[in-house]
N, CA, C and O atoms as a GROMACS GRO file, in nm:
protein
  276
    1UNK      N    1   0.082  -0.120   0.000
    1UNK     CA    2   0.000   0.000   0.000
    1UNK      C    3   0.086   0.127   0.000
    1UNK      O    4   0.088   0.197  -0.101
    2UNK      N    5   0.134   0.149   0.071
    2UNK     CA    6   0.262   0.266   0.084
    2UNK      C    7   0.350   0.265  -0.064
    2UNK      O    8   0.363   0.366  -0.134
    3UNK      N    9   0.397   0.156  -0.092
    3UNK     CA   10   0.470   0.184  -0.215
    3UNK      C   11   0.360   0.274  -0.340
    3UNK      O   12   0.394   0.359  -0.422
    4UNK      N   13   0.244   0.226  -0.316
    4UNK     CA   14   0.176   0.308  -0.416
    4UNK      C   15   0.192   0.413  -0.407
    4UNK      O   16   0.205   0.454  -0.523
    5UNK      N   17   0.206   0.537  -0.300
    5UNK     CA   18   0.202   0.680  -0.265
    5UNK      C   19   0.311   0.757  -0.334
    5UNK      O   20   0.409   0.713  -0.394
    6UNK      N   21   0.277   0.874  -0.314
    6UNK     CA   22   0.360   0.957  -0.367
    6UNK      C   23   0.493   1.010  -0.227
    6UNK      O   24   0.459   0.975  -0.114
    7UNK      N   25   0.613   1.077  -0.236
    7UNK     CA   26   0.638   1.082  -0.136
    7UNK      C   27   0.595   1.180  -0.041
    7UNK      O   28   0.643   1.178   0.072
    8UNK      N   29   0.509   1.268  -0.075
    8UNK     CA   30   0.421   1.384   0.016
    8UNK      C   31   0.360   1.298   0.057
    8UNK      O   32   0.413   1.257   0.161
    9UNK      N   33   0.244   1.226   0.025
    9UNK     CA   34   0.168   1.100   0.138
    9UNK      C   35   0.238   1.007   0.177
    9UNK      O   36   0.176   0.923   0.243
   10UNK      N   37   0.348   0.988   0.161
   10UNK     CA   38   0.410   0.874   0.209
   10UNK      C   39   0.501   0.945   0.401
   10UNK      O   40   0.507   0.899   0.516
   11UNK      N   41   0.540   1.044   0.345
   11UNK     CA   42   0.583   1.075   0.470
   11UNK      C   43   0.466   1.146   0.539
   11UNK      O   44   0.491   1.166   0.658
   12UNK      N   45   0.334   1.195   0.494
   12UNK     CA   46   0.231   1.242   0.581
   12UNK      C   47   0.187   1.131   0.695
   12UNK      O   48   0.186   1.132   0.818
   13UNK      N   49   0.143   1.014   0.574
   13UNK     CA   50   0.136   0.885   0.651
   13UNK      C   51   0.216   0.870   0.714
   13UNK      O   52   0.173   0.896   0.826
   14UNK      N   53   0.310   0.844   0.720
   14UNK     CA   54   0.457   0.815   0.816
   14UNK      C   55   0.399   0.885   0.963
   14UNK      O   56   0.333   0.835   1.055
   15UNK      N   57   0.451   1.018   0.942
   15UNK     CA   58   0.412   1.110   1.034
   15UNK      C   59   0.240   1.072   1.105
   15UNK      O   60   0.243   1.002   1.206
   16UNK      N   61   0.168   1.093   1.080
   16UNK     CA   62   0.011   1.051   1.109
   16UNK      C   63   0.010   0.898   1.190
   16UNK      O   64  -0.071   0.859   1.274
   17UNK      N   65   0.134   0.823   1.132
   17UNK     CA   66   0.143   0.712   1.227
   17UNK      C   67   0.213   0.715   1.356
   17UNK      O   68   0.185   0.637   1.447
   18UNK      N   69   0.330   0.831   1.367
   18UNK     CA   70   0.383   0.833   1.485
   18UNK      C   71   0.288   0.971   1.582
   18UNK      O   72   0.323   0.979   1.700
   19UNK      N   73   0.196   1.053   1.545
   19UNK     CA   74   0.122   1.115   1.578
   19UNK      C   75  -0.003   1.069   1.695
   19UNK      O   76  -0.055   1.110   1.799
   20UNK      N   77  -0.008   0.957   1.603
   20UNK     CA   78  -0.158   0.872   1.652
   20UNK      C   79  -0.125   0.729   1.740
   20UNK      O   80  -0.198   0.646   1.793
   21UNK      N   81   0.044   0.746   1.725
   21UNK     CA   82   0.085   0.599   1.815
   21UNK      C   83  -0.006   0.627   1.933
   21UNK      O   84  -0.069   0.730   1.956
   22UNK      N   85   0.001   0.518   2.001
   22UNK     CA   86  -0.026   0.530   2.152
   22UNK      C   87   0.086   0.572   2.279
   22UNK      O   88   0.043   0.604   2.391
   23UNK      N   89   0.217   0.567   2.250
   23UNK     CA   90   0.285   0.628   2.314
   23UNK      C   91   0.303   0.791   2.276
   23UNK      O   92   0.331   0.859   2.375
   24UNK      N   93   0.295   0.847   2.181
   24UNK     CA   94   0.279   1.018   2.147
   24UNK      C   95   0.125   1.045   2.250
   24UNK      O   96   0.106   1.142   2.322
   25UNK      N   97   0.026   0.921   2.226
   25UNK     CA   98  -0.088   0.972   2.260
   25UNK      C   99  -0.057   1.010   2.423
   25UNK      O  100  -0.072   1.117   2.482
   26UNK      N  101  -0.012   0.885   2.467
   26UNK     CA  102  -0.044   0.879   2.614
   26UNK      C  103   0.097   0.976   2.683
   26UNK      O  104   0.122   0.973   2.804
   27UNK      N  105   0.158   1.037   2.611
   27UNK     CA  106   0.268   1.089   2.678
   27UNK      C  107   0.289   1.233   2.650
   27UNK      O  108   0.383   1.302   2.691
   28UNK      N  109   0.183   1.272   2.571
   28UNK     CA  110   0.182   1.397   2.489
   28UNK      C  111   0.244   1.493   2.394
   28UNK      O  112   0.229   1.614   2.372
   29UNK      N  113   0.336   1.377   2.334
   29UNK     CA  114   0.451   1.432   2.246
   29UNK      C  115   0.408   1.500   2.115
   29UNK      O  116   0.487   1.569   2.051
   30UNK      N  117   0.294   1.482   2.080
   30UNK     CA  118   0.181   1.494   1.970
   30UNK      C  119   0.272   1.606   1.929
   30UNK      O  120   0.330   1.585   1.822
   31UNK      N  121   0.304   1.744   2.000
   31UNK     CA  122   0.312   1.848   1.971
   31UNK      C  123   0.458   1.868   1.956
   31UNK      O  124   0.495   1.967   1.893
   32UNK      N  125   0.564   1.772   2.017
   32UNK     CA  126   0.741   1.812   2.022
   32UNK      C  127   0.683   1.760   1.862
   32UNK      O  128   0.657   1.848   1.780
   33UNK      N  129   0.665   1.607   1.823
   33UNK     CA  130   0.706   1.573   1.716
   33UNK      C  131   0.659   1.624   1.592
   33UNK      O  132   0.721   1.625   1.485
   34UNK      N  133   0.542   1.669   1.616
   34UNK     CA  134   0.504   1.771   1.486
   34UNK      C  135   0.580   1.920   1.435
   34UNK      O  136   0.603   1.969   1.324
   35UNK      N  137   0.605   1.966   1.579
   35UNK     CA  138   0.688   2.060   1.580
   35UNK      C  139   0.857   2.026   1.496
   35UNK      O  140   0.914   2.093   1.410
   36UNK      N  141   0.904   1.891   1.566
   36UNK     CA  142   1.016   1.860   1.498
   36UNK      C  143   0.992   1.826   1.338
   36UNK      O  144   1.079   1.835   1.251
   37UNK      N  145   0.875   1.793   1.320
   37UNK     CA  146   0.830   1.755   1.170
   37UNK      C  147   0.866   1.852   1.082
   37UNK      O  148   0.938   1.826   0.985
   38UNK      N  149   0.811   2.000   1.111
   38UNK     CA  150   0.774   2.106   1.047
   38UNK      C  151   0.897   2.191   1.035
   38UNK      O  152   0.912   2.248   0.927
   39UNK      N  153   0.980   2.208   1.119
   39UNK     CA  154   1.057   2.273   1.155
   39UNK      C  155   1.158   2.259   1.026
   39UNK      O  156   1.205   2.163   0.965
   40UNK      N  157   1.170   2.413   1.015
   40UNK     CA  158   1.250   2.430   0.857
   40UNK      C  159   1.158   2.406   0.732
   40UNK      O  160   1.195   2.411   0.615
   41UNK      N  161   1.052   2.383   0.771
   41UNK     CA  162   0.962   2.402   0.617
   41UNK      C  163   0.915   2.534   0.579
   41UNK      O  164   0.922   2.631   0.654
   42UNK      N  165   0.864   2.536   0.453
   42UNK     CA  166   0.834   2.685   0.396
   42UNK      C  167   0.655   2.660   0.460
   42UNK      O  168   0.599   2.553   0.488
   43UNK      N  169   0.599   2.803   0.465
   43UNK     CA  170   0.469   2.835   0.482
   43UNK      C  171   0.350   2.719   0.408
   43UNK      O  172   0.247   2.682   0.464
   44UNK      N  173   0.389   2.681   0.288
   44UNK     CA  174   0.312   2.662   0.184
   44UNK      C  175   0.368   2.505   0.230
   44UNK      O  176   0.284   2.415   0.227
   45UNK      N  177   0.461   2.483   0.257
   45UNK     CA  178   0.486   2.330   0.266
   45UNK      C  179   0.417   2.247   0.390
   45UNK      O  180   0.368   2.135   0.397
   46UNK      N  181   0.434   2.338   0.473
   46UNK     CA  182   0.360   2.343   0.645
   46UNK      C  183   0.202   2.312   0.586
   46UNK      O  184   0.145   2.204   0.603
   47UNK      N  185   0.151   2.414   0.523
   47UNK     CA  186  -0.003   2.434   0.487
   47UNK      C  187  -0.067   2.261   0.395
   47UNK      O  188  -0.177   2.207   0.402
   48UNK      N  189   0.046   2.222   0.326
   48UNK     CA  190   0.022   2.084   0.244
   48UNK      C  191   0.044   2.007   0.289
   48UNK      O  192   0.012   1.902   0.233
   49UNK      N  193   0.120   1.999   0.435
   49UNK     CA  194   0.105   1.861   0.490
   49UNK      C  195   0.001   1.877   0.620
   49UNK      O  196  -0.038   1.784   0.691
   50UNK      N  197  -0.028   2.000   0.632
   50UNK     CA  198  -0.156   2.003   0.728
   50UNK      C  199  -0.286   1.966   0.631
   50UNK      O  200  -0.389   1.913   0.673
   51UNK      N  201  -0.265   1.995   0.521
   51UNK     CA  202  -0.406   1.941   0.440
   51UNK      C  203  -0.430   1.732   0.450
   51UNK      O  204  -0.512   1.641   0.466
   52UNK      N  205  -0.289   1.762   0.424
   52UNK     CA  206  -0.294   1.567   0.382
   52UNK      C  207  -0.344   1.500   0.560
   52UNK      O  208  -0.448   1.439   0.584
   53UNK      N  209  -0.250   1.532   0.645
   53UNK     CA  210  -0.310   1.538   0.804
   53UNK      C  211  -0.431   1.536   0.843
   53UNK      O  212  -0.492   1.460   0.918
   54UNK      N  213  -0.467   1.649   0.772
   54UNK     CA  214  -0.685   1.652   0.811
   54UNK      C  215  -0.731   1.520   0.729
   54UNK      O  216  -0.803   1.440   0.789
   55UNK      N  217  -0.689   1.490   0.578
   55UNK     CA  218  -0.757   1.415   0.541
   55UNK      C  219  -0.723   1.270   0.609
   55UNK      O  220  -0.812   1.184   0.604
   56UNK      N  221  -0.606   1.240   0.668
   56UNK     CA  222  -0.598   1.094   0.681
   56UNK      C  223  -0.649   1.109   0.836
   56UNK      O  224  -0.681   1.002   0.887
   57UNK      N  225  -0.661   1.228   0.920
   57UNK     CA  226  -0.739   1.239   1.045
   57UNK      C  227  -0.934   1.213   1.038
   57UNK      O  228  -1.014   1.172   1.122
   58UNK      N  229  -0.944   1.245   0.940
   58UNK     CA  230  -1.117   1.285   0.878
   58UNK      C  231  -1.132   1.107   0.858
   58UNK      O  232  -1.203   1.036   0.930
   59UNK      N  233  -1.066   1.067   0.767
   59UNK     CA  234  -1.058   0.926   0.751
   59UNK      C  235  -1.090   0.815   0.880
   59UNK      O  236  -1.194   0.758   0.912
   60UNK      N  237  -0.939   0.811   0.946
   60UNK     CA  238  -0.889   0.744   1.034
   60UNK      C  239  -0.965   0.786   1.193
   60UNK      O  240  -0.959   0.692   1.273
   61UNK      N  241  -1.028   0.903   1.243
   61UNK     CA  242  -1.036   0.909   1.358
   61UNK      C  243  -1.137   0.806   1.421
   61UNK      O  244  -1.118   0.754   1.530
   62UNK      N  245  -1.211   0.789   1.366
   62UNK     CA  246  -1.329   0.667   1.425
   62UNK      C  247  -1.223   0.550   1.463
   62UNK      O  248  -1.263   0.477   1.553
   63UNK      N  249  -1.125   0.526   1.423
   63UNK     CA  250  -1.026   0.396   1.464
   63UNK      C  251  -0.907   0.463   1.502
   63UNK      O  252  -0.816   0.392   1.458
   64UNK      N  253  -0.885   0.509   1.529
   64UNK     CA  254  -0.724   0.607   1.632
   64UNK      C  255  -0.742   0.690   1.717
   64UNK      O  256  -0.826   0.774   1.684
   65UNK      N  257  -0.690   0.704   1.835
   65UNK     CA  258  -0.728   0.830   1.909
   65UNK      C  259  -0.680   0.955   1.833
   65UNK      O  260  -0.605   0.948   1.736
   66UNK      N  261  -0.716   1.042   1.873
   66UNK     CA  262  -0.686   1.165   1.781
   66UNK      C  263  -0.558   1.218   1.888
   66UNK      O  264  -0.560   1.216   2.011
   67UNK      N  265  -0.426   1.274   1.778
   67UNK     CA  266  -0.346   1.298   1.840
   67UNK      C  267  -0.353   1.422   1.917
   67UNK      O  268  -0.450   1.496   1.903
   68UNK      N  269  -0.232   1.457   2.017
   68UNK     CA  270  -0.240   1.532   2.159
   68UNK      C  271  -0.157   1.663   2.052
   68UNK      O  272  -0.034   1.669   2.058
   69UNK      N  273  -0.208   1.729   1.989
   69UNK     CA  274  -0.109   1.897   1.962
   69UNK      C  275  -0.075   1.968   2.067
   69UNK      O  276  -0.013   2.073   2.052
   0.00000   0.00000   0.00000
């Protein structure tokens, strides 16, 4: 499944998986690691992986806890 993606969804997914772990959940890292995610991206790059984020959150939340920002 992953090999199909492009690499913008491939590392969104990536990311969205360590977001929604249960150790980010239960420990509240939600927010260092997104922060470390983003950090050094342009405005517009930040804005396109927050789009891909909502959609695999919109998707996925009925089966993941929703991560801790």
């Amino acid at each position: 499944m992953l090999a199909a993606l492009d690499d913008d969804n491939r590392d969104a997914w990536a990311l969205w998986m360590v977001l929604a772990s249960r150790i980010a959940v239960d420990y509240g890292l939600g927010r260092t690691v997104f922060e470390k995610a983003i950090e050094g991206m342009t405005l517009d790059d930040m804005a396109d992986l927050l789009d891909r984020l909502a959609v695999l959150y919109d998707v996925l939340r009925p089966n993941t806890p929703p991560p801790s920002l």
